[in-house]
C-alpha positions, 0 to 999 in steps of 0.5 A: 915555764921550762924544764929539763927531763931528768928521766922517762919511762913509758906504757904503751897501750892500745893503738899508738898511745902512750903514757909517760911518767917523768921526773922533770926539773924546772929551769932555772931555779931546780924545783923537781916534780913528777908528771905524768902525760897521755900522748899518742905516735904520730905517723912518722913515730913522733910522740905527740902530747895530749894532757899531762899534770905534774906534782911534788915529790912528796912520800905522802902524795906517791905513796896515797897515789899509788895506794888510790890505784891499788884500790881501783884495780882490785877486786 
């Protein structure tokens, strides 16, 4: 499959690991999906990939993820 990143933001945490959370669509047919990937910096500072899982755009589905962490991190 081949996508194009529409945008990109990431947390940096602990040694050279990143999060990347995304907006991507993919190619050609324009579907567009969230995705989140573990990675870490290889020692030239390259990003390296680990795992990442990707889901629709939906209001239901970011609103109930968000919600979930919410729930996690609080006391």
């Amino acid at each position: 499959m081949e996508y194009e990143t529409i945008s990109s933001e990431y947390v940096d945490y602990g040694n050279n690991k990143f999060i990347e959370v995304s907006r991507k669509r993919v190619l050609p047919d324009g579907a567009e999906f969230l995705n989140l990937s573990k990675g870490y910096y290889a020692p030239n500072g390259e990003k390296r990939y680990q795992k990442a899982f990707g889901f629709p755009i939906e209001e239901p589905i970011i609103k109930s993820l968000i919600e979930k962490l919410q729930n996690i991190i609080s006391p």
